[in-house]
C-alpha positions, 0 to 999 in steps of 0.5 A: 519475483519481479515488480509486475508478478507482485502487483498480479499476485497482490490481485485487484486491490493493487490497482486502488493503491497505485491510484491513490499511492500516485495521487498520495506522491503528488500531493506529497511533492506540492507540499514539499515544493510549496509547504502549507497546511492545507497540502499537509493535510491532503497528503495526510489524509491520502496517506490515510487511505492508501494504508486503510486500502492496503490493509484491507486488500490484504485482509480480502486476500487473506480471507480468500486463501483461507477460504480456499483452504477448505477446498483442497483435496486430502493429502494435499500440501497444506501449508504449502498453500496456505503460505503461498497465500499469504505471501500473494496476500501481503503483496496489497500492505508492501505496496501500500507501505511503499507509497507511504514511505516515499511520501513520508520522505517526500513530505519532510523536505516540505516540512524542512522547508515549512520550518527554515521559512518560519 
């Protein structure tokens, strides 16, 4: 599975978490580029967001491929689908988890260099 059928399959809380995941980087490269509070704390925060965004995609994917459970016809393979829907649901928090990683990685070199310049 290939990065763009997980992005389809994560459906269209995907799109929110690539933008604030993007704007997260951003923010995350400034502040290891030029360390100050004010760029930790917007990094933080969008940090924040993309993992409560993350989170709740999964959530509505969740709750989506259970509901739909209901609709199967007797006899049909259950778990199959019920599998299959978690695993499309849980595409939304791996890719939020992922921005948030590179974040981390990013924002500790300013923290590196936020500590050698005290």
């Amino acid at each position: 599975m290939g990065i763009s059928d997980c992005f389809h399959a994560g459906g269209w809380p995907m799109y929110p978490i690539l933008i604030l995941g993007v704007a997260l980087l951003v923010a995350s490269g400034r502040y290891a580029k030029q360390p100050g509070p004010g760029r930790l704390r917007l990094a933080l925060d969008l940090r924040y967001a993309t993992l409560v965004i993350g989170l709740l995609g999964t959530t509505l994917g969740l709750i989506h491929s259970l509901m739909g459970l209901s609709s199967l016809p007797p006899g049909a393979p259950f778990l199959n689908y019920a599998l299959l829907g978690t695993g499309e649901s849980l595409n939304c928090i791996g890719f939020a988890l992922t921005m948030v990683g590179w974040s981390s990685l990013i924002t500790t070199v300013g923290g590196l260099r936020e500590v050698s310049e005290a």
